[in-house]
C-alpha positions in Angstrom: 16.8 -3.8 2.4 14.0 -5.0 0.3 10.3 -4.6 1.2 7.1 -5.9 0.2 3.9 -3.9 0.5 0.3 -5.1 0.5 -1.3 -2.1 -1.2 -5.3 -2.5 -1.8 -5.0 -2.7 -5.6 -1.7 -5.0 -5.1 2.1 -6.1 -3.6 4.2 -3.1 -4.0 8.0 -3.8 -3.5 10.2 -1.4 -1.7 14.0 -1.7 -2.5 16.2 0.9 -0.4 20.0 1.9 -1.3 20.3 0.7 -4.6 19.0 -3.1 -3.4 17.8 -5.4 -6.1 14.9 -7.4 -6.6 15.1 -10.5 -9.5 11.6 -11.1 -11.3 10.7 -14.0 -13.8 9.2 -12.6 -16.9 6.9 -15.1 -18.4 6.6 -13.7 -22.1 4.8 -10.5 -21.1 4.8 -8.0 -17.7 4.6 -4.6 -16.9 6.6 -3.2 -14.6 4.7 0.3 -12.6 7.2 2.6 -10.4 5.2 3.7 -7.9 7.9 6.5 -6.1 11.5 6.7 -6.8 14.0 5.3 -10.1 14.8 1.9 -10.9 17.4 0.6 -12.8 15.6 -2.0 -15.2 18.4 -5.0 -16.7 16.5 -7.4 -18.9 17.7 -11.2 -19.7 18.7 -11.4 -23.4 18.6 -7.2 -23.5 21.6 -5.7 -24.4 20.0 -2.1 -23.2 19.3 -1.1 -19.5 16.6 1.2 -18.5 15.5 3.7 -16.1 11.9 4.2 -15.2 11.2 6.7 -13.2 8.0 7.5 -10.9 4.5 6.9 -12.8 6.1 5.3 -15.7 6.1 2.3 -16.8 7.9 -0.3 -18.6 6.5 -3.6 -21.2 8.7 -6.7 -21.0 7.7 -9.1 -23.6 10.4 -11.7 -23.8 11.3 -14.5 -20.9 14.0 -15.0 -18.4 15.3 -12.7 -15.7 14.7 -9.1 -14.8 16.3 -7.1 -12.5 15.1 -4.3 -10.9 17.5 -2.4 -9.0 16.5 1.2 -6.9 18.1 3.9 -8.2 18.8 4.4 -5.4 15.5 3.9 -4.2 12.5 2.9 -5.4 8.7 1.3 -4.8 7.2 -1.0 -7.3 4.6 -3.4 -8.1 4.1 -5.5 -11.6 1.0 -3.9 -13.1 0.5 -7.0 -16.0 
C-alpha cells in the first residue's frame, strides 16, 4: 500500500511490502530515503540501484523512475 505524507519541509511517500511508486524525471531530481531501502529502476538505465536510509540518489536524464520499497521504504524528492 502506498502512502503519501505531508511532512513540514515536504510530501514524503510511504511504500509498504515491496509496493512501487512511478515518478517522471524531468532532466534533473534527487531522490532522499527518508527510513527504509528502495529499489531505484531508471528509464534508459541499464543499472538498478539501492538507496538506503539518508542517502540519496541524482537522476539527470528524462522518462520513468521507479521506486520500489525494499521491502519498505519512505521517501520524498529533495530536487
Amino acid at each position: 500500500m502506498m502512502r503519501t505524507i505531508l511532512a513540514p519541509e515536504a510530501m514524503v511517500t510511504v511504500l509498504e511490502d515491496r509496493d512501487t511508486s512511478h515518478l517522471d524525471a524531468n532532466g534533473k531530481m534527487e531522490l532522499c530515503v527518508k527510513e527504509g531501502t528502495a529499489y531505484v529502476t531508471v528509464e534508459g538505465d541499464a543499472r538498478d540501484y539501492i538507496v538506503k536510509s539518508g542517502e540519496s540518489m541524482s537522476v539527470e536524464s528524462r522518462g520513468l523512475v521507479v521506486v520500489q520499497g525494499f521491502p519498505n521504504v519512505a521517501f520524498k524528492v529533495c530536487a
